[in-house]
C-alpha positions in Angstrom: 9.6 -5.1 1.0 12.0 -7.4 2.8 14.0 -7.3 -0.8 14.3 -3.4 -0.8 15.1 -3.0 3.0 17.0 -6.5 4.0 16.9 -7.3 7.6 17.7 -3.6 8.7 15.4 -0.9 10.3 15.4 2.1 8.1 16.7 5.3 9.9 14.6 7.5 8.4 11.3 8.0 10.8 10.0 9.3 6.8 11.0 6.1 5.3 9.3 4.0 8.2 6.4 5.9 7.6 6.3 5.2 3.8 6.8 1.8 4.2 4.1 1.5 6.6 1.9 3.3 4.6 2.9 0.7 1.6 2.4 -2.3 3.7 -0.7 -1.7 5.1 -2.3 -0.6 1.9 -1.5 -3.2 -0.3 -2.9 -5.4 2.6 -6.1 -3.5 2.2 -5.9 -3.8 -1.6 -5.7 -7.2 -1.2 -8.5 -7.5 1.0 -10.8 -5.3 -1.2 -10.1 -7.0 -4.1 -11.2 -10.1 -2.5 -14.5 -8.5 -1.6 -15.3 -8.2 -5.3 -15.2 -11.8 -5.6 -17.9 -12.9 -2.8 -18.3 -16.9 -1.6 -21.6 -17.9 -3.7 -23.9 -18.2 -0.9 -23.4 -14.7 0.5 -24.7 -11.3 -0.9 -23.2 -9.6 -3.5 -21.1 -6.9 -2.7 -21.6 -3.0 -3.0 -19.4 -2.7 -6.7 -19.2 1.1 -6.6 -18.1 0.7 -2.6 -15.5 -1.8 -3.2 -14.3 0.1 -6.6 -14.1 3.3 -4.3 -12.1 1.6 -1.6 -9.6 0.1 -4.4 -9.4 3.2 -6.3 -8.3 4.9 -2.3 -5.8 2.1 -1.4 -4.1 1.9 -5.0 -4.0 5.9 -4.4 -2.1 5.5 -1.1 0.2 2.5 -2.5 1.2 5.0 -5.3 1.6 8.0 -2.5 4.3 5.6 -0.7 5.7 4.5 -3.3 6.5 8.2 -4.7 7.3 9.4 -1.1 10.2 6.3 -1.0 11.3 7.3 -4.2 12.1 10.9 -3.3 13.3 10.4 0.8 16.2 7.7 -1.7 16.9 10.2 -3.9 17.4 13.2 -1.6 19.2 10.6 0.8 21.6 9.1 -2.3 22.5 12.6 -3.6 23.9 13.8 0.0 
């Protein structure tokens, strides 16, 4: 995200919110997807659970990702 917003603090409280909202769910994608690929000595994990939570956080990634595109859009036409 550093690429798209280079050393600067976005002004927008919307865009800080969107970016936040990015971050933290592709963290959580990242750990979910890791959940689906258990160590072998521990249980397997609940599939339909960790599909769910996947499903949610690649939801929420594309919910940013949409809400970034329109705050730049509205902001670039003004």
């Amino acid at each position: 995200f550093s690429s798209v917003f280079p050393s600067q603090k976005p002004k927008s409280e919307l865009v800080r919110t969107s970016l936040r909202l990015l971050t933290s769910s592709a963290y959580r994608l990242q750990s979910e997807c890791r959940k689906a690929l258990p160590a072998e000595p521990s249980p397997a994990p609940d599939i339909q659970l960790v599909t769910q939570q996947v499903i949610q956080c690649a939801y929420d990634i594309a919910k940013a990702a949409k809400q970034l595109v329109t705050i730049t859009t509205k902001e670039n036409n003004n």
